[in-house]
MDAnalysis code that builds the backbone (N, CA, C; Angstrom):
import MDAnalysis as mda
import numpy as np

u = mda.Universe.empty(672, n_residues=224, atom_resindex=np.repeat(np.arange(224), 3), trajectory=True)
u.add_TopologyAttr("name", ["N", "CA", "C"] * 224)
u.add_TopologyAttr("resid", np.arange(1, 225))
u.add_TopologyAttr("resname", ["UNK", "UNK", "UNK", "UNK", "UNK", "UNK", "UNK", "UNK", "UNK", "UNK", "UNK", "UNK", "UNK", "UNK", "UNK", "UNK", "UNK", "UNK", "UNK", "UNK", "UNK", "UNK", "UNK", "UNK", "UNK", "UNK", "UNK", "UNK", "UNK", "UNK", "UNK", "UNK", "UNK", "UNK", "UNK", "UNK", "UNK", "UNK", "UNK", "UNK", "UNK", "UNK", "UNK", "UNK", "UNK", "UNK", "UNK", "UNK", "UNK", "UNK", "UNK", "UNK", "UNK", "UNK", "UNK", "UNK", "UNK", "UNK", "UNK", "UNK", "UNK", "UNK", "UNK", "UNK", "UNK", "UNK", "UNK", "UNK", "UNK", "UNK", "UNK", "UNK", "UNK", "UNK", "UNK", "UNK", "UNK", "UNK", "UNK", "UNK", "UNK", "UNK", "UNK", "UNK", "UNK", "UNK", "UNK", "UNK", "UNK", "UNK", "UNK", "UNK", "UNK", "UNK", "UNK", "UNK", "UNK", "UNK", "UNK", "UNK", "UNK", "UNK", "UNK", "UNK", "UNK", "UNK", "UNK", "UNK", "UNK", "UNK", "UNK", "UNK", "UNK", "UNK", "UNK", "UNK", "UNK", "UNK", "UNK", "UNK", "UNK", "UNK", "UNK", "UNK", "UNK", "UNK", "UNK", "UNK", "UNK", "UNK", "UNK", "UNK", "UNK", "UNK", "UNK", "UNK", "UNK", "UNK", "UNK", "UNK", "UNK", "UNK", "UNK", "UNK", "UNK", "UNK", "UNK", "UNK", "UNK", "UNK", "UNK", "UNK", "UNK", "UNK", "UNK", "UNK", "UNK", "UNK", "UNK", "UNK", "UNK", "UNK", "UNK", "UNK", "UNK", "UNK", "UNK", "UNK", "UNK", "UNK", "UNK", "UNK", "UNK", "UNK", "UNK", "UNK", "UNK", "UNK", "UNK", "UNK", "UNK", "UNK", "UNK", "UNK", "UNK", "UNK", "UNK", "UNK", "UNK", "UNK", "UNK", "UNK", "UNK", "UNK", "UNK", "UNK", "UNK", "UNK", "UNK", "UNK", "UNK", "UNK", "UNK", "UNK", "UNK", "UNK", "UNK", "UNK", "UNK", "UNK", "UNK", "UNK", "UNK", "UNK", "UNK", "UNK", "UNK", "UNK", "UNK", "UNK", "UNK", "UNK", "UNK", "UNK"])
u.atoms.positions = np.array([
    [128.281, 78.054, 106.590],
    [126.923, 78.047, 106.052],
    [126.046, 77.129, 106.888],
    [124.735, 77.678, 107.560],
    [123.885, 77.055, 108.205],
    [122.884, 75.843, 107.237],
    [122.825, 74.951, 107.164],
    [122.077, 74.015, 106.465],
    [120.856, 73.321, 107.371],
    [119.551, 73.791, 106.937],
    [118.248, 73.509, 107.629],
    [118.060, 72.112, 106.942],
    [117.638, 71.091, 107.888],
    [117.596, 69.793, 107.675],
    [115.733, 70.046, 107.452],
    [115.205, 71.115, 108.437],
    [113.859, 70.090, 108.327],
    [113.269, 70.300, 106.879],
    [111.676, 69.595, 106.796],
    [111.235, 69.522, 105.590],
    [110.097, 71.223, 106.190],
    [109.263, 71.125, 104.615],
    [108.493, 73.011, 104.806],
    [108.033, 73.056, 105.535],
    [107.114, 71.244, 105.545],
    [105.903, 71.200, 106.717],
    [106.738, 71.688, 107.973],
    [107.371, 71.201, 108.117],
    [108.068, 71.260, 109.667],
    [108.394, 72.754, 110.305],
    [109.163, 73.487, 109.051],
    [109.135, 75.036, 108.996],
    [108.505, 75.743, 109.508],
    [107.287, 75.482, 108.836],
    [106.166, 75.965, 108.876],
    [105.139, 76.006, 110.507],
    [105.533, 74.514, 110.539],
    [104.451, 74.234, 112.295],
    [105.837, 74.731, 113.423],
    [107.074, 74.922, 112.687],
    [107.342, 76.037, 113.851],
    [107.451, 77.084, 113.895],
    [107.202, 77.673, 112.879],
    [107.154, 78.951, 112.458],
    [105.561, 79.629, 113.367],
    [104.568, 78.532, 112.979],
    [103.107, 78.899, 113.467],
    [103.483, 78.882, 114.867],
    [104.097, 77.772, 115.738],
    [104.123, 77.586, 117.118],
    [104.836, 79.090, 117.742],
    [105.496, 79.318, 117.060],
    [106.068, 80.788, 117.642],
    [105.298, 81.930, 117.525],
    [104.516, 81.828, 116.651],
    [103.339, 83.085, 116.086],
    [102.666, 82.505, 117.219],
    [101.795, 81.907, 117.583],
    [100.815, 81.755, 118.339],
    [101.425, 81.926, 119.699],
    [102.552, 81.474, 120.093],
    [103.483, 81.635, 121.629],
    [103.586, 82.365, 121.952],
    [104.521, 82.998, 121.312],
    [105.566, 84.521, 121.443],
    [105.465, 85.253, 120.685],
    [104.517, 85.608, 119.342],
    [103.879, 86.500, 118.926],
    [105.516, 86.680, 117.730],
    [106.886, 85.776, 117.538],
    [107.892, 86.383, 116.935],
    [108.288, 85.364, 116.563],
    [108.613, 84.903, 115.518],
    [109.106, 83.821, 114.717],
    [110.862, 83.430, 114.713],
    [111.312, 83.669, 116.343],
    [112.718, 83.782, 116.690],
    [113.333, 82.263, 115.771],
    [114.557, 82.658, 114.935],
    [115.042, 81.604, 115.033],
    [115.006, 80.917, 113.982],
    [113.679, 80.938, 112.931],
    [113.425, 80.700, 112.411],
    [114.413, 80.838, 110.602],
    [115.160, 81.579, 110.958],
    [116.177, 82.280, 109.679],
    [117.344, 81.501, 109.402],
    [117.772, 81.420, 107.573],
    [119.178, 80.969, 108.259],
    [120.120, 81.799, 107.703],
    [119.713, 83.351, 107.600],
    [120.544, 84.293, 107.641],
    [119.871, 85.538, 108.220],
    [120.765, 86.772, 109.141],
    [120.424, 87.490, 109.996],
    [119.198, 88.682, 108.954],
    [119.385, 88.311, 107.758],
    [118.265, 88.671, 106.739],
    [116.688, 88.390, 107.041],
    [117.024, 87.053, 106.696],
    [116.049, 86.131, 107.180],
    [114.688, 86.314, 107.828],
    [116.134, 86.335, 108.918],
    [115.461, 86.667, 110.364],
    [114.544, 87.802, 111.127],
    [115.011, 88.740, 110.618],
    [114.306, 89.942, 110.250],
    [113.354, 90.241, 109.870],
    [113.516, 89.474, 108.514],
    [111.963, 89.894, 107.902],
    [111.385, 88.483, 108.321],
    [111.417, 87.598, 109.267],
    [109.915, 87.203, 109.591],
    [109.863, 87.466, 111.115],
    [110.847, 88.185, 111.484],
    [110.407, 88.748, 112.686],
    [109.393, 90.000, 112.846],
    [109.175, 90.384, 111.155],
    [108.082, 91.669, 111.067],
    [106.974, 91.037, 110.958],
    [106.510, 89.543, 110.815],
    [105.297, 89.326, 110.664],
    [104.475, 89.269, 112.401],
    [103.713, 89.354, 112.277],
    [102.112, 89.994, 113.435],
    [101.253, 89.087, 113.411],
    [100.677, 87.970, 114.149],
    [99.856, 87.327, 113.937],
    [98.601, 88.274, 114.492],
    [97.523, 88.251, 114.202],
    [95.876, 89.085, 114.758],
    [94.997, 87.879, 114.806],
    [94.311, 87.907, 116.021],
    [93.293, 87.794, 116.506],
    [92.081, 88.803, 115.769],
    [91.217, 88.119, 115.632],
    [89.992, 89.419, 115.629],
    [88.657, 88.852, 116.046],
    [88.237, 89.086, 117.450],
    [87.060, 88.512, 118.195],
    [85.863, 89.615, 117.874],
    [84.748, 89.349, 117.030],
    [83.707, 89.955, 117.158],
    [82.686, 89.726, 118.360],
    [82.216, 90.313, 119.100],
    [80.967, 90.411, 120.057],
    [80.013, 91.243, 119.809],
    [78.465, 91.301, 119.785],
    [77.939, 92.070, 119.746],
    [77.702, 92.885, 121.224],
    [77.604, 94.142, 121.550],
    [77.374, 95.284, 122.594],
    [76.694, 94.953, 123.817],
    [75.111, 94.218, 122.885],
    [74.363, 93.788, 124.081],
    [74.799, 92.217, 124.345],
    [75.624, 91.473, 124.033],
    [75.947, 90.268, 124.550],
    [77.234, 90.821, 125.930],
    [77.572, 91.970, 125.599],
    [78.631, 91.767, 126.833],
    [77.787, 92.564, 127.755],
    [77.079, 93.396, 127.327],
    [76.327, 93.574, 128.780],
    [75.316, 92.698, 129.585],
    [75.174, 91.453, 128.839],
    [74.080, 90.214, 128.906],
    [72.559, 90.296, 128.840],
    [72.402, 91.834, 127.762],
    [71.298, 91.295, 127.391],
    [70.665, 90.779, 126.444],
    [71.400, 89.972, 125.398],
    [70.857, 88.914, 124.671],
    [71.907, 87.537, 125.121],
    [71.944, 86.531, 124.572],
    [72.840, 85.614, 124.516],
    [73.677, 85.413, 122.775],
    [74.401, 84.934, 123.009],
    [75.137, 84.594, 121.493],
    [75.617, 85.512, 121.083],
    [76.080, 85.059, 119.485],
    [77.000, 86.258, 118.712],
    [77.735, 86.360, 118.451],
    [79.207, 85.857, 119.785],
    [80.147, 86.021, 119.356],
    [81.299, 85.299, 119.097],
    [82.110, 85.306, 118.091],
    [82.988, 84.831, 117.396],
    [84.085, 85.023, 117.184],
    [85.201, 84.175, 116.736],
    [86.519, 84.400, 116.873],
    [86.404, 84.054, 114.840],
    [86.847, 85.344, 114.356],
    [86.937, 85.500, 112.767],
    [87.504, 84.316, 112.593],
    [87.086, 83.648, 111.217],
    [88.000, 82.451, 111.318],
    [87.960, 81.441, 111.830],
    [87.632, 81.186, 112.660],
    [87.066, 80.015, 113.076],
    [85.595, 80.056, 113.951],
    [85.217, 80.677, 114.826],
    [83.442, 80.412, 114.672],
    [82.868, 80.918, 115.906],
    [82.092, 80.237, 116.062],
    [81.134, 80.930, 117.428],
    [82.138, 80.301, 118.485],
    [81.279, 81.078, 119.555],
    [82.467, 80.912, 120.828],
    [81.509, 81.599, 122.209],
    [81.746, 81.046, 123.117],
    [80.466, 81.286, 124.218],
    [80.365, 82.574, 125.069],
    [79.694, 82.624, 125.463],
    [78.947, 84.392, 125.988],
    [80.262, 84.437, 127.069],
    [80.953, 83.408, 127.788],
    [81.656, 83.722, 129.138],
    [83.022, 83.587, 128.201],
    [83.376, 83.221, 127.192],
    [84.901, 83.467, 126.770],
    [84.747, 84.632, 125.993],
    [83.869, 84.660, 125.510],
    [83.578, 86.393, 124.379],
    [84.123, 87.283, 125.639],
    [83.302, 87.426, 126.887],
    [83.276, 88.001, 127.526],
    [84.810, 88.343, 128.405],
    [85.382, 87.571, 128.770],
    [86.613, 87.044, 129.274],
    [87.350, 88.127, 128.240],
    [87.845, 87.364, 126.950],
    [88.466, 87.906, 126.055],
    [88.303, 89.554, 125.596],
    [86.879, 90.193, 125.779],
    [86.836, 91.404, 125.865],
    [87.580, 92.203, 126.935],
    [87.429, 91.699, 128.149],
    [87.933, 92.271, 129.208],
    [89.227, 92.816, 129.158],
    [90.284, 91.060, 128.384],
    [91.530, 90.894, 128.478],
    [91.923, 92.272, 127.484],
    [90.858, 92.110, 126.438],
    [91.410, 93.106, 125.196],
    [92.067, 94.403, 125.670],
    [93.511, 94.562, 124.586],
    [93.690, 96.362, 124.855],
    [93.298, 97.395, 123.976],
    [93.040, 96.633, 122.913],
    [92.039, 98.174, 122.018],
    [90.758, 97.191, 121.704],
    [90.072, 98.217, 121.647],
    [88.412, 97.597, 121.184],
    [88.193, 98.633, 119.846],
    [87.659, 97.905, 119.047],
    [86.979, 99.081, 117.547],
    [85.786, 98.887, 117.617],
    [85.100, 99.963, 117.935],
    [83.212, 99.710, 117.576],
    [83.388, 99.676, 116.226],
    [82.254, 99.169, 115.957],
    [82.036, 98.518, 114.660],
    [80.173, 99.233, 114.588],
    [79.659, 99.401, 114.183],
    [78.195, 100.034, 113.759],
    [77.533, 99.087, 111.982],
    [76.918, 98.386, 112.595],
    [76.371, 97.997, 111.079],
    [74.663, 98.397, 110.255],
    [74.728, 97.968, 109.678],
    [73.518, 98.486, 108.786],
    [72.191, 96.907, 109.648],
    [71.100, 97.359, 110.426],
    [70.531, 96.697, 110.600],
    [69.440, 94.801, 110.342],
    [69.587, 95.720, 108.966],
    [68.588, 94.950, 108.013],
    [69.573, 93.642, 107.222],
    [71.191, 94.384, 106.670],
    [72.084, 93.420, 106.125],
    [73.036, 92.745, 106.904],
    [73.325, 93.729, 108.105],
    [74.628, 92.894, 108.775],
    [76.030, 93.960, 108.498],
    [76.270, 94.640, 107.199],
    [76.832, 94.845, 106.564],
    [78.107, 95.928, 107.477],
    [79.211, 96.425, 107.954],
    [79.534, 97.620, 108.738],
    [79.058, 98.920, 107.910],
    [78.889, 99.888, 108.257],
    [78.613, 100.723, 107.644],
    [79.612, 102.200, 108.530],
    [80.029, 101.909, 109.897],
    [80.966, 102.820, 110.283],
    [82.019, 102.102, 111.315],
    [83.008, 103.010, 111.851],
    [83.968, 101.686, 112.621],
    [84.748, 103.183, 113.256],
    [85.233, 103.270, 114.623],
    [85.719, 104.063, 114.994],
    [87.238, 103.559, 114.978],
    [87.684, 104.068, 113.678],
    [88.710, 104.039, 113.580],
    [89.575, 104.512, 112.271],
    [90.896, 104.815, 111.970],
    [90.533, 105.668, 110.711],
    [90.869, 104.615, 109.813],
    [91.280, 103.740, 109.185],
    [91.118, 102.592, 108.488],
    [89.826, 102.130, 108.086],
    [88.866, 102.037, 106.997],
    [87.941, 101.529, 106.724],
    [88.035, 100.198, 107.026],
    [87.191, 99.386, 106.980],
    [87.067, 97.980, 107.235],
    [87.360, 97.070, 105.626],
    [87.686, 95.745, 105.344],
    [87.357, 95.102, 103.987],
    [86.146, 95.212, 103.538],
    [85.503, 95.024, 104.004],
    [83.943, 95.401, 103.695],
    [83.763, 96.434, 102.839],
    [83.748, 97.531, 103.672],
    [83.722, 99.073, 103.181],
    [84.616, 98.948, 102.562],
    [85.788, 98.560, 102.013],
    [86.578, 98.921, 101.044],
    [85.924, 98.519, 99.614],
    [85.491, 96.786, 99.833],
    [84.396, 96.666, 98.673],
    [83.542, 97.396, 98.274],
    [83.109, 97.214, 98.855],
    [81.381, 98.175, 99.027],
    [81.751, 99.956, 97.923],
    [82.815, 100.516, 98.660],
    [83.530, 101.644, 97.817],
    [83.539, 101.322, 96.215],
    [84.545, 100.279, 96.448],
    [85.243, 99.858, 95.118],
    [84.030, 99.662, 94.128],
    [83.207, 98.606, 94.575],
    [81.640, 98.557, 93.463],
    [81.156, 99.850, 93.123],
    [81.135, 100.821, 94.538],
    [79.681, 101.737, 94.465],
    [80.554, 103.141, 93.486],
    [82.495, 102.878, 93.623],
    [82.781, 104.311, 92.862],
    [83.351, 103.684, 91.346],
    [83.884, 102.655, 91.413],
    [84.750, 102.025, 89.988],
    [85.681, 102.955, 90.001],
    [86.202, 104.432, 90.192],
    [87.099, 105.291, 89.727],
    [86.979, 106.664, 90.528],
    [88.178, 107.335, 89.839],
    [88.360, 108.376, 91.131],
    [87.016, 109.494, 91.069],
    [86.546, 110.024, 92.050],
    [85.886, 110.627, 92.165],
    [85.458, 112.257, 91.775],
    [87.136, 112.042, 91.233],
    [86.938, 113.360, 91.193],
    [86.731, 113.743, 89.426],
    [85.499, 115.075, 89.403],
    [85.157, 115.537, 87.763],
    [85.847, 114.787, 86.559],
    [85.514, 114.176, 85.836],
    [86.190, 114.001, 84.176],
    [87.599, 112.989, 84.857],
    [87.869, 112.553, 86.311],
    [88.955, 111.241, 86.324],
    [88.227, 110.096, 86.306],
    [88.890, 109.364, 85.926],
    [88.452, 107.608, 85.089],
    [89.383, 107.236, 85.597],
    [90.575, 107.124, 86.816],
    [91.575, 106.601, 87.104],
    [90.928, 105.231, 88.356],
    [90.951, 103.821, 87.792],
    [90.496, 102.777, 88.511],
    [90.854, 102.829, 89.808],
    [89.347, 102.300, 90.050],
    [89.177, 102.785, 92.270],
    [90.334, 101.685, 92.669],
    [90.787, 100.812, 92.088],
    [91.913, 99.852, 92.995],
    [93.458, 100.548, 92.697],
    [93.281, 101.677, 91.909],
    [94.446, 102.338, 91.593],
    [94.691, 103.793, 92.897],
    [93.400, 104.154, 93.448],
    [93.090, 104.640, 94.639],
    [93.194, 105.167, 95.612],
    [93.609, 106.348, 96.485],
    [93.258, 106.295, 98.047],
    [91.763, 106.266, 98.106],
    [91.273, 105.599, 99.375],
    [90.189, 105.812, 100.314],
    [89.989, 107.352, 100.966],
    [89.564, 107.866, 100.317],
    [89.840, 109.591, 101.517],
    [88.374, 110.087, 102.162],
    [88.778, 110.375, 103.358],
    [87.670, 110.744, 103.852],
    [87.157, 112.093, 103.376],
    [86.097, 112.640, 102.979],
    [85.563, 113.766, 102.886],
    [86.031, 114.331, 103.786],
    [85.264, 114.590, 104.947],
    [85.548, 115.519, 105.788],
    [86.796, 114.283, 106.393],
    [87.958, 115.295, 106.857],
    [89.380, 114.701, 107.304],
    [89.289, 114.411, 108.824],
    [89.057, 112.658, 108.457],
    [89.374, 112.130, 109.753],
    [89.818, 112.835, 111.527],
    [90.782, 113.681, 111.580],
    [91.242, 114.634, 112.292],
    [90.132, 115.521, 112.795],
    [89.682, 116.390, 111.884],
    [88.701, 116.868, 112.305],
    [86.918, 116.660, 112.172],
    [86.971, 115.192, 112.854],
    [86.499, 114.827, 113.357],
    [85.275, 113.663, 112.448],
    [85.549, 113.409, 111.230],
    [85.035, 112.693, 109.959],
    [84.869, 111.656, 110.041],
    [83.633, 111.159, 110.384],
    [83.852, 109.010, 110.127],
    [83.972, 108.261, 109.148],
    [84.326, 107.258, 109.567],
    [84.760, 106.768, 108.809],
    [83.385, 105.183, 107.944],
    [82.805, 106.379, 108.129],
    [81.571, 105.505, 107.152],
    [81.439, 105.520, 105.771],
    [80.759, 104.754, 104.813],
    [80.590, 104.869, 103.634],
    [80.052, 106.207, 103.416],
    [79.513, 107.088, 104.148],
    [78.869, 108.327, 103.815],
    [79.582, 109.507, 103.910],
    [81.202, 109.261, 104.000],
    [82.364, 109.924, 104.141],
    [83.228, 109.330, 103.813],
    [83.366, 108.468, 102.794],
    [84.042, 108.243, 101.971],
    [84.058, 108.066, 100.528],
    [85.248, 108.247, 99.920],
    [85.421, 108.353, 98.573],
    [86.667, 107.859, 98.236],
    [86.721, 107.738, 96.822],
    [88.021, 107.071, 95.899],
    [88.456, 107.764, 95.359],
    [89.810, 108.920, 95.328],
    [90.887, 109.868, 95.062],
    [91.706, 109.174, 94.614],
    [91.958, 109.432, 93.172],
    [93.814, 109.523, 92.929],
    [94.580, 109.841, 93.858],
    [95.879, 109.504, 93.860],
    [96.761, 110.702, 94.703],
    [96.970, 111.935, 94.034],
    [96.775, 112.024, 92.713],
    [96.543, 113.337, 92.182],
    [95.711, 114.038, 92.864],
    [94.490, 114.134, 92.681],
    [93.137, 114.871, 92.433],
    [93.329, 114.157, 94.498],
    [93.903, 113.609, 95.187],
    [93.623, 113.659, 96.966],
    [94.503, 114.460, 96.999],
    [95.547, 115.104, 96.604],
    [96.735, 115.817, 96.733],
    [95.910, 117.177, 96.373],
    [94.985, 117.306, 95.203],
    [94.586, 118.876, 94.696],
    [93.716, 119.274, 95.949],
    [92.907, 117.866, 96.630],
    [91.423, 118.575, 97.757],
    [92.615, 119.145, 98.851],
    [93.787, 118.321, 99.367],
    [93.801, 118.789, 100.412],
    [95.182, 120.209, 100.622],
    [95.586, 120.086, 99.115],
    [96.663, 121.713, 98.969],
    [96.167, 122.675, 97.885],
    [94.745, 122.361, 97.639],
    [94.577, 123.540, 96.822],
    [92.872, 123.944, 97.265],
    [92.721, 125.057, 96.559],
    [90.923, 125.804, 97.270],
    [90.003, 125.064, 96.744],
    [90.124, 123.814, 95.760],
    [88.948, 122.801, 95.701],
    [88.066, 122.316, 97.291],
    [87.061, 122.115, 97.141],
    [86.197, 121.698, 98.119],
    [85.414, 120.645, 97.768],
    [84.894, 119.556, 98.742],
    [83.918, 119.084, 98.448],
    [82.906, 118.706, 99.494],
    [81.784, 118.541, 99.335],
    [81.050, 117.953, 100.110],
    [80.369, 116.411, 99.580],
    [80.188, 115.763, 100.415],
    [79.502, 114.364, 100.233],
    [78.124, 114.312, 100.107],
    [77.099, 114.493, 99.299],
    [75.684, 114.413, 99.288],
    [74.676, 112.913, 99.922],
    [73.772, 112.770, 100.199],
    [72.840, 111.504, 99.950],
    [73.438, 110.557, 98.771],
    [73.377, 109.219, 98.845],
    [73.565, 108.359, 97.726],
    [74.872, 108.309, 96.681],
    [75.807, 109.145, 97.918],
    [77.252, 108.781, 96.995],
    [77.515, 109.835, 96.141],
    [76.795, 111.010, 95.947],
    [77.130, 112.270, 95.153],
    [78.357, 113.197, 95.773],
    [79.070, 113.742, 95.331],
    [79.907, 114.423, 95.415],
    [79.743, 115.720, 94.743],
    [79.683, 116.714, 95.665],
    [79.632, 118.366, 95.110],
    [81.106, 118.745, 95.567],
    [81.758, 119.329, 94.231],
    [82.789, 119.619, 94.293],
    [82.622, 121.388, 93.788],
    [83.125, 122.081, 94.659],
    [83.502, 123.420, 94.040],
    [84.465, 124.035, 93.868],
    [85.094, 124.384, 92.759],
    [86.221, 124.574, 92.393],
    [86.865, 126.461, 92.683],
    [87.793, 126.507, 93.089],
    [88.318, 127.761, 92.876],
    [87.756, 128.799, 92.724],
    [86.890, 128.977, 91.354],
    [86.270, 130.147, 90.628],
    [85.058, 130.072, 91.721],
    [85.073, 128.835, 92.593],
    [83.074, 129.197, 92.846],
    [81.893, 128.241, 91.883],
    [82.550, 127.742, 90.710],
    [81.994, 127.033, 89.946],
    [81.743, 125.196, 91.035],
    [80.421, 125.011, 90.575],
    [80.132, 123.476, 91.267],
    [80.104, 122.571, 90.086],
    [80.683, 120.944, 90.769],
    [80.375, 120.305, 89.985],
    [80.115, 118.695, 90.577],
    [78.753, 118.271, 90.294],
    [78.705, 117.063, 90.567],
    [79.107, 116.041, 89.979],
    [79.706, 115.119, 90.999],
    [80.158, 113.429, 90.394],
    [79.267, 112.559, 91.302],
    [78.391, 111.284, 90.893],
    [77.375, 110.748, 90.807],
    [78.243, 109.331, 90.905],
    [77.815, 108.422, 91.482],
    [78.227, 106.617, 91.363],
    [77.881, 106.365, 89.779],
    [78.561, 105.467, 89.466],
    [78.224, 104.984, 87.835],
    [77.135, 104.187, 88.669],
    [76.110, 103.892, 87.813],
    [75.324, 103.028, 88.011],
    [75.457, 101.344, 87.373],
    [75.255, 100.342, 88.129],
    [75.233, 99.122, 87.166],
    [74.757, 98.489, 86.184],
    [73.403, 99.012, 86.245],
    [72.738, 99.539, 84.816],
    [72.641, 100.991, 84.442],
    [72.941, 100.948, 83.009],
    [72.854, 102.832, 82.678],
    [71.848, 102.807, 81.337],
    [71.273, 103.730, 81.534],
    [70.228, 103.720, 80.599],
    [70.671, 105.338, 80.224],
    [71.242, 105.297, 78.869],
    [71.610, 106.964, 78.123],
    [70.415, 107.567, 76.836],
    [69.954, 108.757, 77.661],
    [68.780, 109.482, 76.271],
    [69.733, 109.323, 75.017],
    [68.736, 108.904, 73.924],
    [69.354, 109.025, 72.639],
    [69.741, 110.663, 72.209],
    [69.788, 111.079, 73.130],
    [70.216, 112.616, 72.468],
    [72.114, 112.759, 73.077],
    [72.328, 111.781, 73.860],
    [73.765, 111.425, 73.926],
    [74.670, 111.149, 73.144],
    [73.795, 109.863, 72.456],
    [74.284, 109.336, 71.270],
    [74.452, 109.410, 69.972],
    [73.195, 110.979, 69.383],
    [72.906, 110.830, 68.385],
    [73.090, 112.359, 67.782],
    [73.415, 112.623, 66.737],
    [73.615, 114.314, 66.461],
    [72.312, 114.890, 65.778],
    [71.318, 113.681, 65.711],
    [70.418, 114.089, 65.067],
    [69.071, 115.512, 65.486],
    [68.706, 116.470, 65.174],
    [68.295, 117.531, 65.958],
    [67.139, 116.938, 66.540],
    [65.953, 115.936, 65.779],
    [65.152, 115.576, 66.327],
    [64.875, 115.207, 67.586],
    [65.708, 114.286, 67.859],
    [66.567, 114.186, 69.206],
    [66.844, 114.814, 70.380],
    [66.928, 115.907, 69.808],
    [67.579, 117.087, 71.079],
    [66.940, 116.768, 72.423],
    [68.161, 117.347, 73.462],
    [67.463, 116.702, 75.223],
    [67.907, 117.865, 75.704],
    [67.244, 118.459, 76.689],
    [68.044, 119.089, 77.524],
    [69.232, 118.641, 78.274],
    [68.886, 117.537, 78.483],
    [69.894, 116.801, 79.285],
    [72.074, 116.884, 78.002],
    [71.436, 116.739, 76.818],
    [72.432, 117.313, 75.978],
    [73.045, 118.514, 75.884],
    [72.165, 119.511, 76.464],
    [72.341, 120.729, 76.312],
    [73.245, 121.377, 77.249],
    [72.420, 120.687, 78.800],
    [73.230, 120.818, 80.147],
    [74.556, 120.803, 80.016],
    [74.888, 119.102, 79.435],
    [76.276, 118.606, 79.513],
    [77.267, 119.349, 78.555],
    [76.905, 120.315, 77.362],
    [77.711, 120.650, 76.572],
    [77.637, 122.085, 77.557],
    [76.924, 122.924, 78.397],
    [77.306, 124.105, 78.877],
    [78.063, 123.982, 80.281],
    [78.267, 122.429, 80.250],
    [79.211, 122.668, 81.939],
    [80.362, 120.857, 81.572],
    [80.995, 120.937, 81.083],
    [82.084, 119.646, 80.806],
    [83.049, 119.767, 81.913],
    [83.673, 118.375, 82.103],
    [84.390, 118.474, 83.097],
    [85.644, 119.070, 82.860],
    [85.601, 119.404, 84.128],
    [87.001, 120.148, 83.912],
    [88.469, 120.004, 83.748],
    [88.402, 118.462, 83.899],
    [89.920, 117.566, 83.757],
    [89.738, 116.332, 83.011],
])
């Protein structure tokens, strides 16, 4: 039986010294178990630059996640060295990503989802968006970005029905989803809103009341 004398701290700053070295936490085990599974851990880098700083026409920008700004000639350096690059595309006004060439959404966009759907997207499911796939509308493959404006929150149920059965959907303006089912029949799913304001003809059986908007919903219910 191998008996490790050091203390966690110590573990630990060699555990990091090998992540940062040799990218593999050799050694570190004191069974061939162990060893293994922290030889699966990956340390990442993730250097943001903005486009026009590496072509030099602004100055600044860029940063090493995590710890902070960092100068136009090591941004630059470090791009060079890089072997994959992800464009990144953001929303002007917030900062915010809004597309990323790559098929993985970003954390961001995963939030951003999670607020804007609460649940699966698809007709009459209520199954919680952290319970979830991310699915692209149109399928990544052929040729779909991976922006908030092509994406949605699927069960694996109801992601399993779009992509093996004749359901369809398309992605509208503002997060709507037109889904058409089999028969030819359409049906929209809408973002919950964070405030909801419901006609009293929702709530109330009283005839006075009556809405069209009551009327609509009792001649087309969801279908699941």
């Amino acid at each position: 039986m191998v008996v490790d004398e050091r203390t966690r701290s110590q573990i630990m700053a060699d555990v990091f010294s090998d992540l940062l070295l040799t990218n593999v936490p050799d050694g570190h085990g004191t069974t061939e178990q162990a060893r293994n599974q922290l030889g699966a851990i990956v340390g990442t880098v993730q250097v943001a630059i903005p486009a026009r700083t590496l072509t030099g026409e602004t100055v600044g920008g860029g940063e090493v996640v995590g710890f902070g700004a960092i100068d136009d000639d090591t941004a630059r350096d470090l791009a060079g060295a890089a072997r994959v690059w992800t464009r990144v595309f953001t929303d002007p006004c917030t900062g915010v990503p809004t597309s990323v060439d790559r098929y993985r959404p970003s954390k961001r966009q995963r939030l951003l989802l999670r607020v804007r759907d609460e649940h699966c997207r698809f007709p009459g499911c209520r199954r919680p968006a952290h319970k979830c796939d991310v699915d692209h509308t149109v399928a990544y493959a052929e040729g779909g970005q991976t922006c908030l404006c092509n994406l949605a929150h699927l069960c694996k149920r109801h992601h399993t029905l779009k992509h093996e059965t004749d359901w369809t959907v398309v992605q509208l303006p503002g997060g709507i989803l037109e889904w058409t089912a089999p028969t030819g029949r359409i049906h929209h799913t809408r973002p919950p809103g964070t405030v909801r304001f419901q006609p009293i003809a929702l709530i109330t059986d009283e005839p006075r009341h009556s809405h069209e908007i009551s009327h609509a919903l009792a001649r087309d219910p969801a279908p699941f």
